[in-house]
C-alpha positions in Angstrom: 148.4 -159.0 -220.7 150.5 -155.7 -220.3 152.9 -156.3 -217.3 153.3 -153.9 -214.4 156.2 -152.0 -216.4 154.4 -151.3 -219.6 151.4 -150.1 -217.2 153.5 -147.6 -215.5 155.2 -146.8 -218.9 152.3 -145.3 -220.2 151.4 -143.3 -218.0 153.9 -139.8 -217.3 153.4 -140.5 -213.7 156.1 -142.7 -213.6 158.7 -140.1 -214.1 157.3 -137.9 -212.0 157.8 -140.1 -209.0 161.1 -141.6 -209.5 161.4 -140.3 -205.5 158.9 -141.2 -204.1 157.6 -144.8 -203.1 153.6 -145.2 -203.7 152.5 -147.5 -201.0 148.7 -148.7 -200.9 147.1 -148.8 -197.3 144.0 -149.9 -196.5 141.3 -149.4 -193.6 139.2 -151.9 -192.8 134.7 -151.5 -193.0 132.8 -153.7 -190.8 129.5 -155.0 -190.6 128.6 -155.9 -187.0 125.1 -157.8 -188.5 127.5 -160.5 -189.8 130.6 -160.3 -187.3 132.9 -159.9 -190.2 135.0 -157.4 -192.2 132.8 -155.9 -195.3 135.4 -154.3 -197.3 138.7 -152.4 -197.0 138.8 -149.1 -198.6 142.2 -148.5 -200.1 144.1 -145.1 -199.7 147.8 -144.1 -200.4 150.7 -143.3 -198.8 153.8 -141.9 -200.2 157.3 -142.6 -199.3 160.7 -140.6 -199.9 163.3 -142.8 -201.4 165.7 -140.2 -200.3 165.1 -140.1 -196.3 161.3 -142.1 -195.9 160.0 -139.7 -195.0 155.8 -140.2 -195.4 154.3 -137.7 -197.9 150.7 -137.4 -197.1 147.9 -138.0 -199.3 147.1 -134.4 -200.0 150.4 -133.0 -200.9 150.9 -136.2 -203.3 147.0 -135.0 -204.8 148.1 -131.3 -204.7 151.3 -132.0 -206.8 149.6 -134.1 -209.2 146.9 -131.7 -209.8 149.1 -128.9 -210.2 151.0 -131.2 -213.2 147.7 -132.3 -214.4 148.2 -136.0 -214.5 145.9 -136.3 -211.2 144.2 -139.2 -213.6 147.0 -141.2 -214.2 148.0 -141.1 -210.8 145.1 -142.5 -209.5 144.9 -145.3 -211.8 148.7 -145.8 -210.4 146.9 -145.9 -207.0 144.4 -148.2 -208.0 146.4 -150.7 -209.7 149.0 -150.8 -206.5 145.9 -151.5 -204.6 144.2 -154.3 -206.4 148.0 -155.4 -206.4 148.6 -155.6 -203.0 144.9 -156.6 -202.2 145.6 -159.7 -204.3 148.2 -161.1 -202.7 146.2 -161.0 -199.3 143.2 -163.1 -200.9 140.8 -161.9 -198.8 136.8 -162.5 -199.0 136.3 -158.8 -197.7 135.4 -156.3 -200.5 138.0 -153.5 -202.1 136.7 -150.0 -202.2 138.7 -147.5 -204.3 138.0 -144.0 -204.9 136.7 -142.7 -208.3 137.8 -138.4 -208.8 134.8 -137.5 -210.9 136.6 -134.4 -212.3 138.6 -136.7 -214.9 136.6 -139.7 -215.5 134.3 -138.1 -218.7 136.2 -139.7 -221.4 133.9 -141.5 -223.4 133.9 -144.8 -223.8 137.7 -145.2 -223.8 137.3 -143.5 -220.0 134.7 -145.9 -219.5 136.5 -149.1 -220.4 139.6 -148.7 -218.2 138.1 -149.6 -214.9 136.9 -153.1 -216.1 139.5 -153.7 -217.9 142.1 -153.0 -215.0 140.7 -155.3 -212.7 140.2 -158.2 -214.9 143.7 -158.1 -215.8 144.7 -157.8 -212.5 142.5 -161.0 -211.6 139.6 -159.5 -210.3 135.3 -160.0 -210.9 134.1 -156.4 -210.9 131.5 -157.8 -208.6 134.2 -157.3 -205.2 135.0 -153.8 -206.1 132.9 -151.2 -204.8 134.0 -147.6 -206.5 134.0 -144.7 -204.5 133.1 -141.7 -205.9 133.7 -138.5 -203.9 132.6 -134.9 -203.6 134.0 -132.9 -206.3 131.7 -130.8 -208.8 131.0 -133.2 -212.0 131.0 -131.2 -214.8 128.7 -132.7 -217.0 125.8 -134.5 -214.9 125.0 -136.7 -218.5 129.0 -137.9 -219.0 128.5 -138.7 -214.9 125.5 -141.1 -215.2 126.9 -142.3 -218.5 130.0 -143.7 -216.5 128.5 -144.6 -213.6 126.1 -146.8 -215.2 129.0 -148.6 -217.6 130.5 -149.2 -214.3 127.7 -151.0 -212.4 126.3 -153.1 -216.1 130.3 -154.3 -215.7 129.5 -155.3 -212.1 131.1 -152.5 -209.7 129.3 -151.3 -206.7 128.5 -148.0 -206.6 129.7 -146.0 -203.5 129.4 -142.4 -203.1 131.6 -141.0 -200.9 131.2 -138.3 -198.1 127.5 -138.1 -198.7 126.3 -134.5 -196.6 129.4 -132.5 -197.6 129.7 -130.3 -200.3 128.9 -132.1 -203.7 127.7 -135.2 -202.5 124.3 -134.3 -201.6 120.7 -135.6 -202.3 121.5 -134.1 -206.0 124.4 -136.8 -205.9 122.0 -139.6 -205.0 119.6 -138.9 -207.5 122.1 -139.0 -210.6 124.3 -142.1 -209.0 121.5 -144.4 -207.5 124.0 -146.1 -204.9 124.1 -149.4 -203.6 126.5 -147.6 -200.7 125.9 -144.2 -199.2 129.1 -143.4 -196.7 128.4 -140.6 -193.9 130.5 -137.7 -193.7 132.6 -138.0 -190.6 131.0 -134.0 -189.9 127.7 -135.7 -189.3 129.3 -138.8 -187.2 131.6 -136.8 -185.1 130.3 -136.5 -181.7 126.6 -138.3 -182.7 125.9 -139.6 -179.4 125.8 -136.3 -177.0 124.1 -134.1 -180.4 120.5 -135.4 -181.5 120.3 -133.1 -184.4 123.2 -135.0 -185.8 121.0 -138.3 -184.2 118.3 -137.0 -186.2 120.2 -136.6 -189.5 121.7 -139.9 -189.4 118.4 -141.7 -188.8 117.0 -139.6 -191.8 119.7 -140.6 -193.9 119.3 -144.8 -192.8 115.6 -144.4 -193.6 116.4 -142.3 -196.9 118.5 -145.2 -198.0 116.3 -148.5 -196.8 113.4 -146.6 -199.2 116.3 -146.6 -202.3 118.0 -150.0 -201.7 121.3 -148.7 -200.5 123.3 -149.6 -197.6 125.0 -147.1 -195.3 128.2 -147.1 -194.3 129.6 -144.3 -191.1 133.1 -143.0 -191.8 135.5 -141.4 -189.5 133.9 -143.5 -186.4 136.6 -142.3 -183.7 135.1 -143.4 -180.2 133.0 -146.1 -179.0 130.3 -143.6 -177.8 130.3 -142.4 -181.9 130.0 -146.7 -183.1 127.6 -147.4 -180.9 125.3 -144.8 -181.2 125.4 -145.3 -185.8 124.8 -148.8 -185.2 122.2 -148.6 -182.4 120.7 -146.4 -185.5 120.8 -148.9 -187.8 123.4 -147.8 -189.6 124.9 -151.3 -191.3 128.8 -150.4 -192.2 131.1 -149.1 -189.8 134.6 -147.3 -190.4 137.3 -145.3 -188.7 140.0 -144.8 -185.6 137.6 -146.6 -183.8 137.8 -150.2 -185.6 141.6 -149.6 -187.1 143.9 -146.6 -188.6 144.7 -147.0 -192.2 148.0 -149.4 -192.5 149.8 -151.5 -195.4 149.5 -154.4 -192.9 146.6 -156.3 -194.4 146.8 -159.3 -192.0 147.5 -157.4 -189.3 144.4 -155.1 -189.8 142.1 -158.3 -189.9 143.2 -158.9 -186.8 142.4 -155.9 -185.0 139.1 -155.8 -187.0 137.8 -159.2 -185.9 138.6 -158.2 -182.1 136.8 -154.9 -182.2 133.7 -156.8 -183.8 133.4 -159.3 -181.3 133.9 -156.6 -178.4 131.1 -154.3 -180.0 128.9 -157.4 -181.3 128.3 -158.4 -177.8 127.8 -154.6 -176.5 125.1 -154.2 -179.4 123.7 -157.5 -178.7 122.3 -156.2 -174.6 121.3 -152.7 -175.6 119.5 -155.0 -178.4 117.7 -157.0 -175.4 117.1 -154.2 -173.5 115.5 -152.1 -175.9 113.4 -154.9 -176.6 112.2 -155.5 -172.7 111.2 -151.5 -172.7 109.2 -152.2 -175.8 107.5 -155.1 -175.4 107.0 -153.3 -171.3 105.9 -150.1 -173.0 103.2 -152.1 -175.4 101.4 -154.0 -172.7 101.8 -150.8 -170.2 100.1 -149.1 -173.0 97.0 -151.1 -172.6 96.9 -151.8 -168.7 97.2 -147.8 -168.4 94.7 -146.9 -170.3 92.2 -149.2 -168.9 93.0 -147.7 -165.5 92.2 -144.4 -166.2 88.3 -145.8 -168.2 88.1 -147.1 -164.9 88.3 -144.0 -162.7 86.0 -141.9 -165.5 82.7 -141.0 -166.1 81.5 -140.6 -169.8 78.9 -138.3 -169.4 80.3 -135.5 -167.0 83.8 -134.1 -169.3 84.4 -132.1 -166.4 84.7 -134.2 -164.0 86.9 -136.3 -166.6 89.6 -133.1 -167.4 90.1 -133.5 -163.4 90.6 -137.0 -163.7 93.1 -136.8 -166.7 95.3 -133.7 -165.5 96.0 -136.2 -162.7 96.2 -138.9 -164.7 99.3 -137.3 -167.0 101.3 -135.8 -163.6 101.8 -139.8 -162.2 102.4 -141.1 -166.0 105.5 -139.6 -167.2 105.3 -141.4 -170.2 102.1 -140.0 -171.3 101.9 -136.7 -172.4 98.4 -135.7 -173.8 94.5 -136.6 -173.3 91.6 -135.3 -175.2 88.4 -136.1 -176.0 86.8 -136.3 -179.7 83.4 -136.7 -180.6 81.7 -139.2 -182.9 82.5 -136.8 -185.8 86.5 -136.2 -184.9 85.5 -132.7 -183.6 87.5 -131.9 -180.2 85.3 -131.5 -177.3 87.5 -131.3 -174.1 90.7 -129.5 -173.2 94.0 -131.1 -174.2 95.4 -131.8 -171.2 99.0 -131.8 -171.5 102.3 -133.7 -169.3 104.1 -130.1 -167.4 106.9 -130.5 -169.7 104.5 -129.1 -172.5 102.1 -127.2 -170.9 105.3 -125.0 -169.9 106.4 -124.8 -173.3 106.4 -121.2 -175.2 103.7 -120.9 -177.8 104.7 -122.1 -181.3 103.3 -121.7 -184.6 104.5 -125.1 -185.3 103.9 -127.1 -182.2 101.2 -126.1 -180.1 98.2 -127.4 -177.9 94.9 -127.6 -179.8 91.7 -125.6 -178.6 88.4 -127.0 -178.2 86.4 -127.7 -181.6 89.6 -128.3 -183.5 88.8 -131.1 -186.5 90.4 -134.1 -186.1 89.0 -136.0 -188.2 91.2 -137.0 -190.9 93.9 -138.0 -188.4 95.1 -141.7 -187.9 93.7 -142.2 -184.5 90.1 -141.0 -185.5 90.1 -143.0 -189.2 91.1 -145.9 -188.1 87.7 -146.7 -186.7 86.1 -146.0 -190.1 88.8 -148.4 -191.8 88.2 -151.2 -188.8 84.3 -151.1 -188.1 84.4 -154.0 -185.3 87.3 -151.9 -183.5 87.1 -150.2 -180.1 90.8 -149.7 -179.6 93.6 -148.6 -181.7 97.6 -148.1 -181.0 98.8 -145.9 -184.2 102.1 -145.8 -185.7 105.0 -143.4 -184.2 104.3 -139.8 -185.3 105.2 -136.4 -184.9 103.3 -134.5 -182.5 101.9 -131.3 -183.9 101.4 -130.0 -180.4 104.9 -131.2 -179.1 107.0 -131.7 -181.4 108.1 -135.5 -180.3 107.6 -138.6 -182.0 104.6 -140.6 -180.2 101.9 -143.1 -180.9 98.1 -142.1 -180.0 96.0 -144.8 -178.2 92.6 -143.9 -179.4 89.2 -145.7 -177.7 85.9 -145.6 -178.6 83.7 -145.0 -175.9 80.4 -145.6 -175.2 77.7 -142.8 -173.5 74.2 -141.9 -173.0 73.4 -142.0 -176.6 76.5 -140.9 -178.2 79.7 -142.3 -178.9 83.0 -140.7 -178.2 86.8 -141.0 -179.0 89.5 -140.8 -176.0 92.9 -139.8 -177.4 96.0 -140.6 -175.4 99.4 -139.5 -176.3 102.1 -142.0 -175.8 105.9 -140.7 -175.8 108.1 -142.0 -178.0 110.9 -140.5 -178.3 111.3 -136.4 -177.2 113.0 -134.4 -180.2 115.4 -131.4 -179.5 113.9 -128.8 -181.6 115.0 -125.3 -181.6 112.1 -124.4 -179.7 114.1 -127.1 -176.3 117.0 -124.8 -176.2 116.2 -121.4 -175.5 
């Protein structure tokens, strides 16, 4: 086994920082699902022997990529972390970050990663390798890599996913087991719902894949509450702990901040859970209010019934009327908050005779034959532009059959269309 010495001898590196000290911090990336510390991602620090003074990361990056030994140095980075990392024998997981610009290097390139860490005493199977945003230059030598990396056990993270090069093309060539957010998207999540919207794009983007999502750059409690009220698993930043050498002392202040934020998660949890379970049955005892105060046959007399109906119902915010072939027969009548909308091309209030026939709430009663009554999924609404589920119910006339469509709101979107 080659000692610390001969590792460092091989490399050029070595001479290049006779001044400076390369220390390995870490921050710590926590799951509040399981109350305990994930991983710690490692990061670097260098030190002036001359007056310690602390060089930051970028300028120690900037001067090894101007010497072009930018490879070499991270592998010195790497194998001071795994160092370090092993003498605090932790359980957590060790992330470490991957440049993509220098890692197409055939199989020798390919080997060094495994082979580091199980002279260093490691199982492949605790390492999760970063990979962040810059351009790879061959997409082929990229996947090549990648997948020697994960058949020798390594988890594959990709880093900064929504910025630059570490986009949905990223995803696609990498197949992740952890996407991490771009700190752009978390930054000030809970007061913006298009970043909301993102974020819960990207969770349901990576449930459908097999990933895991992790939100970086988590700097207020507002910001962690809101990712993991989203479901977003991993959680890392200011927030939880700034990066430090102090491995014990991190664990610490990790362990705190996830019993503080377990129990805050746990009553929005139950409270959420009371408005569903409330909005469900509410669903039911509503609409069998307003079949009371109807009559079947005279749809005018009905519109007049249901434009009153949607003023003392906030949460409702359409009714119409379908007939036995899914073909619109009354008015939509809408909650104020849309029938004051502008017109859009996109979201708009249907006209009489519009075909609704292949929609969820009219099928449903081909697909179930024995059912009267039917609570769909959560949707968009074409004619508002918020997510909702349709309560449809069959009805029965003189003779004929019909279909009463009630709009249930979900969840209002901020589309551009909200703001001016």
């Amino acid at each position: 086994m080659r000692s610390k010495n001969q590792f460092l001898e091989r490399n050029s590196v070595a001479s290049v920082f006779e001044d400076i000290d390369v220390i390995p911090f870490f921050q710590p990336i926590i799951c509040l699902k399981t109350g305990r510390v994930f991983a710690y991602e490692s990061l670097i620090r260098g030190c002036s022997k001359i007056d310690n003074t602390i060089i930051p990361p970028k300028e120690l990056f900037s001067l090894t990529d101007s010497l072009h030994i930018t490879g070499d140095f991270d592998r010195l980075c790497q194998h001071r972390a795994l160092e370090a990392f092993k003498k605090f024998n932790s359980n957590s997981l060790l992330f470490m970050n991957v440049h993509t610009n220098y890692i197409f290097n055939g199989t020798k390139g390919q080997q060094e990663l495994p082979t580091l860490t199980e002279e260093m005493g490691f199982n492949p199977k605790v390492i999760g390798l970063e990979f962040i945003e810059s351009r790879a230059n061959s997409p082929q030598d990229l996947i090549s890599f990648v997948s020697k990396q994960r058949e020798s056990g390594f988890l594959i993270v990709v880093d900064d996913f929504g910025s630059e090069h570490s986009n949905i093309e990223r995803l696609i060539l990498l197949h992740p087991d952890i996407i991490k957010i771009n700190r752009n998207i978390v930054h000030g999540i809970d007061k913006d719902v298009y970043r909301q919207s993102i974020l819960k794009s990207i969770v349901g983007l990576s449930e459908m894949t097999g990933a895991v999502c992790l939100a970086e750059g988590v700097e207020t409690p507002e910001e962690l509450m809101t990712c993991a009220l989203f479901g977003v698993n991993l959680l890392q930043g200011f927030e939880i702990a700034r990066p430090d050498s102090d491995l014990k002392g991190l664990e610490a202040q990790a362990l705190r901040k996830i019993e503080i934020y377990r129990e805050k998660i746990y009553n929005k949890i139950l409270c959420r859970l009371r408005e569903t379970r409330f909005l469900t049955g509410d669903v039911n005892m509503t609409a069998d209010w307003l079949i009371r105060q109807i009559d079947v046959d005279s749809l005018e007399s009905m519109e007049s019934v249901f434009q009153e109906f949607v003023v003392i119902n906030p949460n409702v915010e359409l009714i119409f009327l379908l007939d036995e072939n899914g073909i619109q027969i009354s008015n939509m009548i809408c909650a104020p908050h849309i029938e004051n909308k502008p017109y859009s091309y996109i979201f708009h209030v249907e006209e009489k005779g519009c075909n609704h026939s292949l929609r969820p709430y009219f099928t449903c009663f081909s697909a179930f034959k024995k059912t009267n009554r039917f609570l769909t999924d959560k949707h968009l609404s074409s004619c508002s532009g918020n997510l909702c589920r349709t309560l449809a119910i069959r009805l029965q006339g003189e003779g004929k059959s019909y279909i009463l469509c009630i709009d249930f709101l979900e969840e209002e979107i901020k589309t551009p269309l909200h703001f001016h």
